[in-house]
RODO-2510 file (C-alpha; in nm, 4 decimals, decimal comma):
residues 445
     n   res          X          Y          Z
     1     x     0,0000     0,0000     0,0000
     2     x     0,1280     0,3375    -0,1339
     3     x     0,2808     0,5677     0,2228
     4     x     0,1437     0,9052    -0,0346
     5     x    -0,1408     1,0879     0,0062
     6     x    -0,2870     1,2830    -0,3137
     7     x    -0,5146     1,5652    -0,2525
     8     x    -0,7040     1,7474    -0,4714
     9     x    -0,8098     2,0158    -0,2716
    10     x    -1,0421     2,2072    -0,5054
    11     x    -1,2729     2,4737    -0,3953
    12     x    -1,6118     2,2746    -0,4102
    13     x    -1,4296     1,9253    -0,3974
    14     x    -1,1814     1,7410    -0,2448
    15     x    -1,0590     1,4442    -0,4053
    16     x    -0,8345     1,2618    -0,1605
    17     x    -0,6390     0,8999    -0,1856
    18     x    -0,3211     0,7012    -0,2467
    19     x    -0,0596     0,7217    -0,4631
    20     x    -0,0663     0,4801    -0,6981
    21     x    -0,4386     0,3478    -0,6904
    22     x    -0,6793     0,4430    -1,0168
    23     x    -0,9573     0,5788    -0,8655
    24     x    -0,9545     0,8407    -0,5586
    25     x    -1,0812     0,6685    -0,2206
    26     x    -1,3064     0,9724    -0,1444
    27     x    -1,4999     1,2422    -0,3177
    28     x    -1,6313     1,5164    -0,1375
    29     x    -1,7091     1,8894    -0,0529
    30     x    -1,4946     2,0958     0,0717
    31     x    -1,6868     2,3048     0,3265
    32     x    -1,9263     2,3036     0,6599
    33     x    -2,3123     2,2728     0,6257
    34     x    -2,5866     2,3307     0,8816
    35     x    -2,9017     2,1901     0,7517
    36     x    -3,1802     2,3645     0,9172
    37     x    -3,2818     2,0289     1,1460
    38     x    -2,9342     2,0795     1,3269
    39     x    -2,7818     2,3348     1,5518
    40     x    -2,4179     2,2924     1,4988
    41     x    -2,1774     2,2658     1,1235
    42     x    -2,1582     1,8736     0,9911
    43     x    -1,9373     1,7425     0,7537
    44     x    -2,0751     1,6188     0,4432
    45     x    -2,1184     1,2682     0,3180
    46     x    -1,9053     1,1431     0,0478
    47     x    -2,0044     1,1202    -0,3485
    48     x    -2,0678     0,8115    -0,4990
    49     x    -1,8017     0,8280    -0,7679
    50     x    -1,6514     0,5131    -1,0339
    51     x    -1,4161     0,3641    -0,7831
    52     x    -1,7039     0,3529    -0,5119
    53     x    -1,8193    -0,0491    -0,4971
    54     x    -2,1926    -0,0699    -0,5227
    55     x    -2,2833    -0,1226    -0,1808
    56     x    -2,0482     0,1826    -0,1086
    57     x    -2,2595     0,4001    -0,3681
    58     x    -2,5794     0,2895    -0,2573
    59     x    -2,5007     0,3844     0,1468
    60     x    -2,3380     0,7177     0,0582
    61     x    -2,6634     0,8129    -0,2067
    62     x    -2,8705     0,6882     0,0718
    63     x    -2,7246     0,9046     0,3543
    64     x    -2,7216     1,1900     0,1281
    65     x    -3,0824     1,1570     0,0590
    66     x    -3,1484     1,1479     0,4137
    67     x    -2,9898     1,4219     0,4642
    68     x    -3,2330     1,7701     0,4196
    69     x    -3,0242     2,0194     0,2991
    70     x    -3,3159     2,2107     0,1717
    71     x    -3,1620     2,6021     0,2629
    72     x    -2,8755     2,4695     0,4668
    73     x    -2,6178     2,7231     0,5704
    74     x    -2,2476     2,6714     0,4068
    75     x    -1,9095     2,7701     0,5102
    76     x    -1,5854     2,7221     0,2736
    77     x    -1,2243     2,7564     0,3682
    78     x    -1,2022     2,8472    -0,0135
    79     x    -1,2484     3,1371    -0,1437
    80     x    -1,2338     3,2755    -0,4992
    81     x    -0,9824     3,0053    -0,5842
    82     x    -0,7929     3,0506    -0,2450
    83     x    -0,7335     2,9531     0,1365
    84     x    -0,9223     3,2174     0,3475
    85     x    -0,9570     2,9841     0,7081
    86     x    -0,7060     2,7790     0,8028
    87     x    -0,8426     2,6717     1,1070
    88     x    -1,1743     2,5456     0,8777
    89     x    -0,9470     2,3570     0,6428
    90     x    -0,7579     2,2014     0,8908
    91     x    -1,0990     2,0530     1,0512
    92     x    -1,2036     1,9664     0,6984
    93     x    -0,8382     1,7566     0,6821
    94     x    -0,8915     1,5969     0,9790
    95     x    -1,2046     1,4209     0,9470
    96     x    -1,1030     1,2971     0,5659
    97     x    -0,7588     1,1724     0,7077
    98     x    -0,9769     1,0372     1,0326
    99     x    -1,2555     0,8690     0,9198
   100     x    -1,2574     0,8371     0,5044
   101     x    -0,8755     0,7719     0,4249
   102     x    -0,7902     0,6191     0,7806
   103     x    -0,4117     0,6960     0,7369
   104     x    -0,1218     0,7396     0,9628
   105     x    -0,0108     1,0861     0,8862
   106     x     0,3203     1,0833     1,0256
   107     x     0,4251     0,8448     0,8303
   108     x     0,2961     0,9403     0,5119
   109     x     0,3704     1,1865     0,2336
   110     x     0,1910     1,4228     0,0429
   111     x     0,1127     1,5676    -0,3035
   112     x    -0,1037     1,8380    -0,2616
   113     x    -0,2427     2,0309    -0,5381
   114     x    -0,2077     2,4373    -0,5439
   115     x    -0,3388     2,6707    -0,8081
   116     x    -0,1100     2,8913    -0,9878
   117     x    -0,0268     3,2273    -0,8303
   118     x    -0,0991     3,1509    -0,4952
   119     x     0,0238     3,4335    -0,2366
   120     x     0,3278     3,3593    -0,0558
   121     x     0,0855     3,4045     0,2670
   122     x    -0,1565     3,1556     0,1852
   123     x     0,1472     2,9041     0,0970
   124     x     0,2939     2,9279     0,4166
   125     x    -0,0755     2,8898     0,5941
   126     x    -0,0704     2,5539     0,3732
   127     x     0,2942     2,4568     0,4930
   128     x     0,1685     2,5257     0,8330
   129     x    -0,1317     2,2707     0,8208
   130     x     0,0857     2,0100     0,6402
   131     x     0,4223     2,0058     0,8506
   132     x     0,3418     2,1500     1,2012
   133     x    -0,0651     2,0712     1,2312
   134     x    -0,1033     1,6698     1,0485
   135     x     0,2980     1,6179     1,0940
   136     x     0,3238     1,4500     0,7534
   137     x     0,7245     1,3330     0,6446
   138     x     0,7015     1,4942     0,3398
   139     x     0,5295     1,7535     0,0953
   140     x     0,4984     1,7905    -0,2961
   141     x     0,2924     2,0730    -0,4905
   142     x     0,1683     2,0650    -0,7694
   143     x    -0,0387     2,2524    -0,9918
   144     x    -0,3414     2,1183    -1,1561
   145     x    -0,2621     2,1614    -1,5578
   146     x     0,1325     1,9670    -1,5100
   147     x    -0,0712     1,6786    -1,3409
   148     x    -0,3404     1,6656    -1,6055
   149     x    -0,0583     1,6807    -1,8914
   150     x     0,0962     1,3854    -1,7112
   151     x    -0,2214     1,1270    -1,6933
   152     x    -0,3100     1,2549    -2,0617
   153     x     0,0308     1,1592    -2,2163
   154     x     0,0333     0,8448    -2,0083
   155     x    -0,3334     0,7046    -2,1168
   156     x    -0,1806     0,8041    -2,5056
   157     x     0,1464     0,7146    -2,5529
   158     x     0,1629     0,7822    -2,9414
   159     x    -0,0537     1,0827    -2,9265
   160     x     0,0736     1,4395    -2,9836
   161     x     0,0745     1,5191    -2,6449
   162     x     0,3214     1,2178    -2,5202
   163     x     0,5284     1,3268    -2,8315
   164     x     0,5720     1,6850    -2,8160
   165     x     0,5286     1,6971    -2,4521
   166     x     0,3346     2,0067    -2,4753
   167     x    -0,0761     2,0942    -2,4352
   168     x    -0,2956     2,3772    -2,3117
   169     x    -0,4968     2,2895    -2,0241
   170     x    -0,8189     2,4168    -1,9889
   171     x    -0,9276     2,4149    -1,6412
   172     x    -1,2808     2,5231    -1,5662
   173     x    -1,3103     2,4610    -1,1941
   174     x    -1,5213     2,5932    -0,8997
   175     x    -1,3521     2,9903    -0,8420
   176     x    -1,2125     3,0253    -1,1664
   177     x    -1,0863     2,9049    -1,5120
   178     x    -0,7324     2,8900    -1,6174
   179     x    -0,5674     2,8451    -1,9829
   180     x    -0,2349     2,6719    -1,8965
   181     x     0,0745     2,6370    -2,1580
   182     x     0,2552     2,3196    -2,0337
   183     x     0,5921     2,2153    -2,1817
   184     x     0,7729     1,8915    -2,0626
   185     x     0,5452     1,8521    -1,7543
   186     x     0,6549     2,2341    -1,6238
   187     x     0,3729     2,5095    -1,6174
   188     x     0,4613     2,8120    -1,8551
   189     x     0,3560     3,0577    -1,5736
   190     x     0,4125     3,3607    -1,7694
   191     x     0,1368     3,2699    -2,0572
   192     x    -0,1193     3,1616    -1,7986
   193     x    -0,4233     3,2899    -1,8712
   194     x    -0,7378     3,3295    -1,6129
   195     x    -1,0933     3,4671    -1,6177
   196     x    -1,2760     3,4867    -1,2466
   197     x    -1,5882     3,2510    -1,3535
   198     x    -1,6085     2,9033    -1,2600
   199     x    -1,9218     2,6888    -1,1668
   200     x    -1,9729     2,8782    -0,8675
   201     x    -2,0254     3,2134    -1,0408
   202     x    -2,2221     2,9874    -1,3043
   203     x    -2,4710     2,8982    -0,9996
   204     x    -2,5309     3,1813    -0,8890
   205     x    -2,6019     3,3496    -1,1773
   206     x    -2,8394     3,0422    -1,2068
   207     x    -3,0000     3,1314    -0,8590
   208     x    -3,0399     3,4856    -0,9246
   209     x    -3,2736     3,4175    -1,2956
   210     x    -3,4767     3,1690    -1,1227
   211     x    -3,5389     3,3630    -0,8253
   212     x    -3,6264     3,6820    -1,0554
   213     x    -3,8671     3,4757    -1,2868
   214     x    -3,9964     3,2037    -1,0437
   215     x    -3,9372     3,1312    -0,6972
   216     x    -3,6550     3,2502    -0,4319
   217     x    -3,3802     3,0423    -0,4456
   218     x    -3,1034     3,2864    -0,3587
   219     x    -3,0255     3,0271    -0,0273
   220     x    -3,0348     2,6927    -0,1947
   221     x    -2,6911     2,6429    -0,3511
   222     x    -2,6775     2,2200    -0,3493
   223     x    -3,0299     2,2285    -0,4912
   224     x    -2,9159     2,4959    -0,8234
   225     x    -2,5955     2,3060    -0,8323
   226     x    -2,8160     2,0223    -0,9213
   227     x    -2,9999     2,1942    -1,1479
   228     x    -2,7581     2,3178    -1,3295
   229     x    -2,5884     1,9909    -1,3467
   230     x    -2,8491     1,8286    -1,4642
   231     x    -3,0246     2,0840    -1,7073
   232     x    -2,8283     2,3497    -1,8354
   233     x    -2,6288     2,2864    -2,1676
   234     x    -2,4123     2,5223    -2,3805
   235     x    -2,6060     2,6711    -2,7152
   236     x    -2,3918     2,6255    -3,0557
   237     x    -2,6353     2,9400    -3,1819
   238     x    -2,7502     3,2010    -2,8909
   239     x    -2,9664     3,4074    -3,1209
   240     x    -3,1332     3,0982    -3,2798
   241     x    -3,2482     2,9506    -2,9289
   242     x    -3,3520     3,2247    -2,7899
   243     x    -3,5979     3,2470    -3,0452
   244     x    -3,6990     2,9044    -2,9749
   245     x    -3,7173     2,9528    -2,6368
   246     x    -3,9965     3,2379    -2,6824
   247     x    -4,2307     2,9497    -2,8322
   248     x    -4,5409     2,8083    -2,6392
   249     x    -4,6162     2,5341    -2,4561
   250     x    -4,5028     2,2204    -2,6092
   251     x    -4,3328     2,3712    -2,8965
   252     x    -4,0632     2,4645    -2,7256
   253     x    -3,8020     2,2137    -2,7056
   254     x    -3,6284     2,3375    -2,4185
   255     x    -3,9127     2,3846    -2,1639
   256     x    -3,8306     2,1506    -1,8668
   257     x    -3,9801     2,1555    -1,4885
   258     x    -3,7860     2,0922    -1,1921
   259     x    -3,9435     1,9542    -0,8632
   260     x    -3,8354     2,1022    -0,5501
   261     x    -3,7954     1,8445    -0,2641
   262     x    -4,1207     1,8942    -0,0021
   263     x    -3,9423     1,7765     0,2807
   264     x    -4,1556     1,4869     0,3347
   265     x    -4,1800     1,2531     0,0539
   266     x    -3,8118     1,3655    -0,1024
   267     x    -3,5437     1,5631     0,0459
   268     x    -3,3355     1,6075    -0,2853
   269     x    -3,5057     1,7675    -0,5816
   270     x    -3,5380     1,6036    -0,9039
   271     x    -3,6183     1,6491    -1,3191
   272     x    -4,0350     1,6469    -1,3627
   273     x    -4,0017     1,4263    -1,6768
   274     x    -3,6306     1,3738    -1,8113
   275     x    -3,7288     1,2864    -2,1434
   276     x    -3,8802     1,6081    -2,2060
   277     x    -3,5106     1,7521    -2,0529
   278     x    -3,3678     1,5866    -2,3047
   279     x    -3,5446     1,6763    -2,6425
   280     x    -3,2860     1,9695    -2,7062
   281     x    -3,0161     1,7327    -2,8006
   282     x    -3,2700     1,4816    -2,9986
   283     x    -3,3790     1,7597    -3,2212
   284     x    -3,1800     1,8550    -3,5257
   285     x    -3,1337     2,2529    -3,5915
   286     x    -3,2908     2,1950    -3,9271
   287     x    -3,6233     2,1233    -3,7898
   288     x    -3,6984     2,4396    -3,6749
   289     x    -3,5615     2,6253    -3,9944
   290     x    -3,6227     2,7589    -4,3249
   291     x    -3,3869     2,6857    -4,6059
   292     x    -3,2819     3,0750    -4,5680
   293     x    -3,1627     3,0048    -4,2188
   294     x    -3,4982     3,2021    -4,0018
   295     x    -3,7396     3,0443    -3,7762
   296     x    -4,0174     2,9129    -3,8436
   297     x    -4,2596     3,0453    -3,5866
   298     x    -4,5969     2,9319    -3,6490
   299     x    -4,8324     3,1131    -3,4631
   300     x    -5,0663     2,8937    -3,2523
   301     x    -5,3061     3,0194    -2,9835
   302     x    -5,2352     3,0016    -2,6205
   303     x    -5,4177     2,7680    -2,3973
   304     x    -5,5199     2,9845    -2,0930
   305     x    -5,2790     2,7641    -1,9003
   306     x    -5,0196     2,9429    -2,1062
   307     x    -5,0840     3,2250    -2,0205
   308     x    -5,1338     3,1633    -1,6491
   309     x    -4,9344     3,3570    -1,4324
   310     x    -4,6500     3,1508    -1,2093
   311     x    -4,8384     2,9510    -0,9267
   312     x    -4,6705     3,0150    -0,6353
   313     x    -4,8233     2,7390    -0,4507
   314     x    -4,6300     2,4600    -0,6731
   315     x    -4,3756     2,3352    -0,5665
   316     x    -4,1773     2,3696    -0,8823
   317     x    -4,0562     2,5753    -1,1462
   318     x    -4,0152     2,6167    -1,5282
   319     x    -3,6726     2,6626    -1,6885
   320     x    -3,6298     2,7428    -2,0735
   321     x    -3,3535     3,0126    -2,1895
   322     x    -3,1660     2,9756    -1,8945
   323     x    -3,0724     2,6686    -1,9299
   324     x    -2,7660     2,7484    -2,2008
   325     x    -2,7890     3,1543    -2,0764
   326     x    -2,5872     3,0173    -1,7861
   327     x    -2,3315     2,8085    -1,9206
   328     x    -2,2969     3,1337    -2,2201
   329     x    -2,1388     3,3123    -1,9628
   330     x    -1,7869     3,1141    -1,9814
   331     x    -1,8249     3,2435    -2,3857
   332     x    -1,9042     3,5742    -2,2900
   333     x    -1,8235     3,7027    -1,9310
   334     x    -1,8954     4,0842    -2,0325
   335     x    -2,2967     3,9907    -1,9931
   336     x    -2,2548     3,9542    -1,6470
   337     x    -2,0975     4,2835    -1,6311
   338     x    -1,7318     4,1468    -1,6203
   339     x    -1,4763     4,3415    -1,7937
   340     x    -1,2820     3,9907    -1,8967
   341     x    -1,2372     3,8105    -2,2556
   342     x    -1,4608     3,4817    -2,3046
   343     x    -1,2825     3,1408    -2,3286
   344     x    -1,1632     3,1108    -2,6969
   345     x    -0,9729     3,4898    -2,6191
   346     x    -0,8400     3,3583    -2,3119
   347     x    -0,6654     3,0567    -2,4803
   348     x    -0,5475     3,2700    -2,7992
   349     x    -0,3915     3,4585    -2,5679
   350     x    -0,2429     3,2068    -2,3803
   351     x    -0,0845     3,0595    -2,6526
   352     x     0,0582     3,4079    -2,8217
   353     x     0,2350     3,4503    -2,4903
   354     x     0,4233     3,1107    -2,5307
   355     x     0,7558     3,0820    -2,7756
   356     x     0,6267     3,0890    -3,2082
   357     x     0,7497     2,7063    -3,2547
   358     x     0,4811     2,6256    -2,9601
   359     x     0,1962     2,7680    -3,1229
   360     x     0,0991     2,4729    -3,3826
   361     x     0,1159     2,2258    -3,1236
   362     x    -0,0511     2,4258    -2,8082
   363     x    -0,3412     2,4682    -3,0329
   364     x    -0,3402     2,0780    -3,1452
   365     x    -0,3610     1,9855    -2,8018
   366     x    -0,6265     2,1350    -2,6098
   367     x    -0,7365     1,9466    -2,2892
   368     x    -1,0701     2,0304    -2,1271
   369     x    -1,0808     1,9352    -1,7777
   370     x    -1,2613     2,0151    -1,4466
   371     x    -1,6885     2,0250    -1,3376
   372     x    -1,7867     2,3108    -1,5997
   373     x    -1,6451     2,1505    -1,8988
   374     x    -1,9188     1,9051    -1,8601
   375     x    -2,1890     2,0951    -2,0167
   376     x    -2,3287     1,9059    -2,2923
   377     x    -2,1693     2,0539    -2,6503
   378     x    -1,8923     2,2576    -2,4430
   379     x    -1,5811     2,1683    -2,6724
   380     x    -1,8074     2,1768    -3,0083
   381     x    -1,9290     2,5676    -2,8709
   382     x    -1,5851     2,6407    -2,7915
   383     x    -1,4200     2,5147    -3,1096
   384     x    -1,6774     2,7212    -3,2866
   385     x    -1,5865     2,9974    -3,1195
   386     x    -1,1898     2,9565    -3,1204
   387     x    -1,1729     2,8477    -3,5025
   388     x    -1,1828     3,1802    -3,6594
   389     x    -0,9638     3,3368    -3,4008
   390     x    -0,6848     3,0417    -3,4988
   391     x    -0,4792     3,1032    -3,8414
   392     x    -0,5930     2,8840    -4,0950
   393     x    -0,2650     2,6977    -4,0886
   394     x    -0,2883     2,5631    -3,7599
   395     x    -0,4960     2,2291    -3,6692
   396     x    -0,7738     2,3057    -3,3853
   397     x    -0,8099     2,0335    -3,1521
   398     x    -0,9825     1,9953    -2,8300
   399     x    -0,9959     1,6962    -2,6259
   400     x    -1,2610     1,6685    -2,3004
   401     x    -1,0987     1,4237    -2,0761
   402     x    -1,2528     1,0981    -2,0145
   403     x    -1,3585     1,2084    -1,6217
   404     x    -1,3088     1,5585    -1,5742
   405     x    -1,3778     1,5546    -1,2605
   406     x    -1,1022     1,3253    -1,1485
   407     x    -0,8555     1,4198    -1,4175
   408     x    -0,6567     1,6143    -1,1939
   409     x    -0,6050     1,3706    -0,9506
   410     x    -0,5456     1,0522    -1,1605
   411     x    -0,2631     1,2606    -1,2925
   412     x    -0,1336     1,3159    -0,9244
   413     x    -0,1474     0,9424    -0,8509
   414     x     0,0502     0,8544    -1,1560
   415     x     0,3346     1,1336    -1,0100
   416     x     0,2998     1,0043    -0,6563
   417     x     0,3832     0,6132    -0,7985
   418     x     0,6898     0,7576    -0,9563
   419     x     1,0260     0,6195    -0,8054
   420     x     1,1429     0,9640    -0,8164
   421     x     0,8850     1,1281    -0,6506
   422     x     1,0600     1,1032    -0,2919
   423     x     1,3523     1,2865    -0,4303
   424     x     1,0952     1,5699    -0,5470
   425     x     0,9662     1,6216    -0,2081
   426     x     1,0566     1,8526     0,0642
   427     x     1,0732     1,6647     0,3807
   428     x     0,9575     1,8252     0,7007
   429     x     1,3273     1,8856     0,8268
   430     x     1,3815     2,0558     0,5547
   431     x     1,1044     2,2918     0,5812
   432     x     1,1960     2,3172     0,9966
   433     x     1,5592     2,4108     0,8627
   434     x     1,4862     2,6596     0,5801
   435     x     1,1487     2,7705     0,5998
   436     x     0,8647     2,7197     0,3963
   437     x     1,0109     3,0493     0,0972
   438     x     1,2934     2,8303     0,0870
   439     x     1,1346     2,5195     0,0247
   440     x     0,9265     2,6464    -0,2557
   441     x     1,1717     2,7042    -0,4786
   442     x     1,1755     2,3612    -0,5347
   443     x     0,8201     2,3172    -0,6962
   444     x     0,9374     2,6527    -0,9192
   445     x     0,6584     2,8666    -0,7382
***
């Protein structure tokens, strides 16, 4: 059994287990919750993720359905990408090394992921926790793009990637989303690229249309997380579905209802009728078009349920355009008000910041990882969108990895099975001798 821990310690999830193994042990979320049954913070229950056995899925979806956490209060130690409360994360740390990974911490070592320009504050906060709070022998850090270069070269060992040794990794995480140059498993720091949207932004943006059109929502964040995991999807033509999405009643293809739990019968909400969630993708754009390219919008009198107003009583709600409004705003971050280029911008620029013999291979080797990249039609919208900015004479390419999710830390495991990877470490002596400035210099941050 491997003596490394890998962490993962995202924003919204932690992904935490040994060195070595395929799968992480644990999935889960990084933060606090007070449901509105208890008096006092709880940690959360696990996912059920692939390396989960059966019987371990079913207990941890059953606890989680048991669990109300209809408006329950949430407290991070993450913030915006970064490590705000020390004293939070360290109780976070304690019950996943207690009770989920049951390891010896003293005798263990550590790869520990860190996103790029971190504040030499908040590094020695995390040096801190690591060598003088959980004691562990040893610490590596590393940042999320060099790991996911490593597990994609590995799982393709004649692909361009394992060749060149070079990709762009497009991270679209919980804070924020980074365009990474990586060359020979070392992050390019000076053409990384970030925008300050992730899928928390994306949420609640989610929260605040819903609560404007429908009902308030502004307190349920695990319930819009759901529904925008389960419902929203990115549009390859804006101005064409918004017309559709203007239709009536059953004509339009992306009217869907969501069920909000009642607190009696189901604690976790859930899609009215999935099928009709669905019809979107099932559809073909030249269904609902004229040989000139312009909708056909047949007019067809409303039913007077129509044209009811919203019934407050229901315990549900209606979502059409904002289904792929939401996701649009990784495309096009000035309608939210930011002043901050979209995606495809973001990586061009990326890429003109790296060395002119990179460029045709950076843009052959996109790789599309973390939660937000799994919008349905994300790399199609965003090859759409980056194709005309590219010069004809360079290849486009985008690959989604094959769990975004876990991409990150699959890549860690691989590092932490390495026979070199003890010599990469710093060891806690080391740190106790030099300091934790010192010490950094080794991971080139």
């Amino acid at each position: 059994m491997s003596g490394v821990v890998v962490l993962d310690n995202g924003g919204g999830l932690i992904k935490a287990g040994r060195g070595g193994d395929l799968d992480p042990t644990t999935v889960l979320p990084n933060c606090l919750l007070r449901p509105l049954s208890s008096k006092k913070f709880l940690h959360p229950d696990p996912l059920p993720h692939s390396s989960s056995s059966s019987a371990a899925a079913a207990t941890a979806a059953a606890a989680a359905a048991a669990l109300d956490l209809t408006s329950a209060a949430v407290r991070r130690p993450i913030d915006r990408g970064y490590l705000i409360n020390a004293d939070l994360q360290r109780d976070i740390w304690a019950h996943l090394f207690a009770s989920h990974l049951r390891v010896s911490t003293a005798s263990a070592s550590l790869l520990l992921t860190e996103p790029p320009f971190t504040l030499p504050s908040i590094q020695r906060a995390t040096d801190e926790l690591v060598f003088e709070d959980f004691n562990f022998k040893s610490l590596y850090v590393a940042d999320s793009a060099s790991l996911v270069h490593l597990y994609e070269a590995s799982t393709s060992p004649q692909g361009l990637v394992s060749k060149a040794q070079c990709s762009l990794v497009v991270d679209c995480g919980f804070s924020f989303t980074h365009a990474t140059p990586v060359f020979q498993n070392f992050t390019l720091n000076y053409g990384v690229k970030r925008i300050d949207l992730g899928g928390k932004a994306l949420t609640n943006y989610l929260k605040e249309l819903v609560s404007y059109r429908s009902i308030n929502v502004m307190d349920e964040s695990f319930l819009m997380d759901d529904v925008k995991e389960k419902l929203c999807f990115v549009s390859l033509d804006v101005d064409r579905d918004l017309q559709l999405a203007r239709k009536p009643g059953h004509d339009n293809v992306f009217r869907c209802t969501y069920v909000l739990p009642d607190g009696v019968t189901h604690t976790k909400g859930f899609v009215k009728d999935p099928e009709a969630a669905r019809r979107h993708l099932n559809s073909t754009d030249e269904s609902h078009l004229t040989s000139g390219g312009t909708i056909i919008d047949v007019e067809r009198p409303e039913s007077a349920e129509d044209r009811k107003r919203i019934d407050l009583t229901k315990n549900e709600f209606d979502l059409t355009n904002e289904r792929f409004l939401v996701p649009e705003m990784i495309f096009r971050p000035a309608d939210l008000g930011m002043n901050q280029a979209g995606l495809a911008e973001c990586i061009v620029r990326a890429i003109s910041s790296c060395h002119p013999h990179l460029h045709p291979v950076l843009y052959e080797s996109i790789i599309l990882t973390g939660g937000s990249t799994l919008f349905p039609r994300f790399a199609a919208r965003l090859e759409k969108e980056l194709r005309p900015l590219v010069p004809d004479y360079y290849k486009v390419k985008i690959t989604t990895q094959q769990d975004p999710l876990l991409g990150v830390w699959r890549g860690g495991s691989l590092l932490a099975s390495s026979p070199d990877f003890e010599a990469m470490c710093v060891t806690k002596a080391e740190y106790e001798e030099l300091g934790s400035a010192r010490c950094r210099r080794r991971f080139l941050r």
